[in-house]
C-alpha positions as CSV (number, residue, x, y, z in Angstrom):
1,X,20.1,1.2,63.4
2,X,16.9,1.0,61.7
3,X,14.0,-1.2,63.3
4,X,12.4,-4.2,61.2
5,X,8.6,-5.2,61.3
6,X,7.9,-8.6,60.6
7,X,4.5,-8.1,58.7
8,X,3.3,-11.5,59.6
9,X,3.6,-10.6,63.4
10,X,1.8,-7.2,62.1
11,X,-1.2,-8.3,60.5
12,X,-1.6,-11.1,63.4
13,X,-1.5,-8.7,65.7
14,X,-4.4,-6.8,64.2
15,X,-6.5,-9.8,63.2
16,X,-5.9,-11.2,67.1
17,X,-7.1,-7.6,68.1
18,X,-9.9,-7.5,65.9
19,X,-11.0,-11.0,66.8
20,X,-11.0,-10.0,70.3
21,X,-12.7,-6.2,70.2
22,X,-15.8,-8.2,67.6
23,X,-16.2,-10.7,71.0
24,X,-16.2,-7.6,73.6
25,X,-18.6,-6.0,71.5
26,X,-20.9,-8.4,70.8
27,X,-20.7,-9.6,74.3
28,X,-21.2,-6.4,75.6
29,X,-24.2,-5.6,73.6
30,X,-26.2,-9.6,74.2
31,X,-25.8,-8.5,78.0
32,X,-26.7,-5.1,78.0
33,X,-29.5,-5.1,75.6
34,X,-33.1,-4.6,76.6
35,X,-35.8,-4.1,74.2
36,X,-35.5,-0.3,75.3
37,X,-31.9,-0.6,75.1
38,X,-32.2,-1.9,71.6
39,X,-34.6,0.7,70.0
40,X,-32.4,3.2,71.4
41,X,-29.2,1.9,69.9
42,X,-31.0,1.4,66.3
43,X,-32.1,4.8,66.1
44,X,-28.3,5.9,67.6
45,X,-26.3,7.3,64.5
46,X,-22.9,6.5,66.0
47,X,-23.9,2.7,67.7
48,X,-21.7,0.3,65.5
49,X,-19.5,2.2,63.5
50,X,-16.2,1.5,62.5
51,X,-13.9,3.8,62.7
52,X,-10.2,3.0,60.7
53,X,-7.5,5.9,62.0
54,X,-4.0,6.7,61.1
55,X,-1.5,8.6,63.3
56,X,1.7,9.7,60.9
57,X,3.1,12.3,63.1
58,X,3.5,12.8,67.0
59,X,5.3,15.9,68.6
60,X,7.8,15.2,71.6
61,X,7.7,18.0,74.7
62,X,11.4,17.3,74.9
63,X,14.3,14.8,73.7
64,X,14.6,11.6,74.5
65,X,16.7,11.7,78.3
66,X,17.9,8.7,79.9
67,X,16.6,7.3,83.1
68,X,18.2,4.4,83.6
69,X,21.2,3.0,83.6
70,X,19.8,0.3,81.2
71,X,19.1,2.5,78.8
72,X,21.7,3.5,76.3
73,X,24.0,6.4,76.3
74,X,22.9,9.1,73.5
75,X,19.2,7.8,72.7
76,X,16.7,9.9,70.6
77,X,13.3,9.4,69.8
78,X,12.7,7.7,66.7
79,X,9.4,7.8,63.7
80,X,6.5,7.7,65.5
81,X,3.1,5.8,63.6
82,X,0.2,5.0,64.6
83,X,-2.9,2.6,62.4
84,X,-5.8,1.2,64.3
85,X,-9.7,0.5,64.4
86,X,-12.4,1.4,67.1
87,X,-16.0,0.7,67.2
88,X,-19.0,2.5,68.5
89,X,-20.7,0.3,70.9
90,X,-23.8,3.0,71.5
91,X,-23.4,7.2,71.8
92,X,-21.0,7.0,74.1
93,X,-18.9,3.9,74.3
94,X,-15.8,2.7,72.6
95,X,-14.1,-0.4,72.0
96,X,-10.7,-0.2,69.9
97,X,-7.0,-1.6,69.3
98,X,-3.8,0.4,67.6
99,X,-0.6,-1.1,66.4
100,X,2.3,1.8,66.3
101,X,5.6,1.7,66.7
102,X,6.7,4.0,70.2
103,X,9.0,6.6,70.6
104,X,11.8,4.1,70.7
105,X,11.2,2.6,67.6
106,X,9.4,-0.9,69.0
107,X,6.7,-2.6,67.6
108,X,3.5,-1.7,70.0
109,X,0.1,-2.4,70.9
110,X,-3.1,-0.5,72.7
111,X,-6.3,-2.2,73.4
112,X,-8.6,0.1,74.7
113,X,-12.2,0.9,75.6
114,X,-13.2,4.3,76.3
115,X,-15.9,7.0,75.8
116,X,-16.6,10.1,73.3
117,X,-18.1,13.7,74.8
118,X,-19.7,16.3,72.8
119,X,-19.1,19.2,75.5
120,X,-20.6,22.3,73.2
121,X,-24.1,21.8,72.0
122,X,-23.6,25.1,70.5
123,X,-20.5,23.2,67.9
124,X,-21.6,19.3,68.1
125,X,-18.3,19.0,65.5
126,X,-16.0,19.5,68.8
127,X,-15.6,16.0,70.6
128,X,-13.5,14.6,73.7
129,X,-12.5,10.8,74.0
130,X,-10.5,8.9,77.2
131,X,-9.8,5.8,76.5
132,X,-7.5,3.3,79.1
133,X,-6.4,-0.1,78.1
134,X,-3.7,-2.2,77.8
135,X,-0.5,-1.2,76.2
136,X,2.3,-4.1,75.0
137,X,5.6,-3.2,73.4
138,X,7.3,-0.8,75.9
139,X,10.4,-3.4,76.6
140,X,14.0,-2.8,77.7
141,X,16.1,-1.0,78.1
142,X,13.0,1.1,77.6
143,X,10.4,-0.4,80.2
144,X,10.6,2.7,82.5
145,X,9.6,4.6,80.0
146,X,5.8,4.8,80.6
147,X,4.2,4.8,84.4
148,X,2.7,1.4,85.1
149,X,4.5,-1.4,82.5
150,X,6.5,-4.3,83.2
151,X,10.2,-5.9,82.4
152,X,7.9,-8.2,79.5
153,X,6.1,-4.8,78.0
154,X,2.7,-5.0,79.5
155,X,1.8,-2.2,80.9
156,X,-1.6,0.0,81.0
157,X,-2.5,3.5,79.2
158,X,-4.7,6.3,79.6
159,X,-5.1,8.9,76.5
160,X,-7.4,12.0,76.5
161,X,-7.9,13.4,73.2
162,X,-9.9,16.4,71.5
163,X,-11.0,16.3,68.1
164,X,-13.1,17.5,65.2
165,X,-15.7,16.1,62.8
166,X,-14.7,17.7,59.2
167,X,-17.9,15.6,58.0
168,X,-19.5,12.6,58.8
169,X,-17.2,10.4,57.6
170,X,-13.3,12.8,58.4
171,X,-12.1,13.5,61.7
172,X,-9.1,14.7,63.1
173,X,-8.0,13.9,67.0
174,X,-5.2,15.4,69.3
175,X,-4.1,12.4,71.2
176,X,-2.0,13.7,74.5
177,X,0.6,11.1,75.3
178,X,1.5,11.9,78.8
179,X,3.9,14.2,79.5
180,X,6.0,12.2,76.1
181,X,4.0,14.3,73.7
182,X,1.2,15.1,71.2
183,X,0.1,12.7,69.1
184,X,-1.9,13.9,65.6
185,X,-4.6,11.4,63.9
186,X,-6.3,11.5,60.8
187,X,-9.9,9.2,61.1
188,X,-12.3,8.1,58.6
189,X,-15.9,6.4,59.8
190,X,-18.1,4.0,58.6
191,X,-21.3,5.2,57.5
């Protein structure tokens, strides 16, 4: 049976996101800022960019296996998409939210802060990211599916990635989903 978005709910979802990730960052930068805090962050290439991602394909390690009795006999994963934004908040820092719908075909949400590594100086196009957060949407019969989550779909999420910079503006991330899967993303940033 094929799952339904309601595109208000959507586009609420994003602009509630959005709303909230512009007042973290703002708030995290009035508090944090010093006047050498400030000069730093100017000069920063990265501090304040936007950066708009798409996730059209994610790669399961197995098929879907029932581990409840909840769940229902015979389930398999279903189209897995991913659209979101994240922001810079100085070289290291992120702030971000992600609307997707999950392995089960449910309307989902990740807010997340995080941070971005540059481990080889001798390739600065190779980069790292962890972000953890809140995740909404895993809901039953499917609640179990992720570690920490409850019976309403609020649970929390860790995701280490690995990426590379085609340009300034193109990127392309490996997102690892747990032991669920791989996750690909396509990323374009502000300049």
């Amino acid at each position: 049976m094929p799952q339904h978005f309601n595109t208000r709910a959507i586009f609420v979802s994003i602009a509630s996101a959005t709303a909230l990730l512009t007042g973290v960052t703002a708030s995290a930068q009035s508090t944090t800022a010093t006047p050498a805090t400030t000069s730093v962050a100017s000069q920063n290439s990265e501090a304040g960019k936007w950066t708009v991602f798409a996730a059209p394909y994610t790669f399961h390690f197995s098929d879907a296996t029932k581990e409840s009795t909840s769940e229902p006999d015979g389930i398999k994963h279903s189209y897995v998409w991913l659209v979101g934004a994240e922001k810079m908040l100085d070289e290291k820092y992120f702030a971000g939210a992600s609307f997707f719908s999950n392995s089960f075909g449910q309307p989902s949400q990740y807010i997340y802060f995080g941070a971005k590594w540059r481990p080889a100086d001798t390739n600065p196009k190779l980069f790292t990211k962890l972000s953890g957060g809140i995740i909404h949407g895993y809901k039953p019969p499917y609640d179990k599916k992720i570690p920490i989550n409850t019976k309403s779909g609020w649970g929390l999420g860790v995701v280490p990635s690995v990426g590379w910079d085609f340009n300034k503006n193109m990127s392309a991330q490996l997102n690892l989903l747990g032991t669920a899967g791989l996750m690909f993303q396509m990323s374009f940033t502000t300049d």
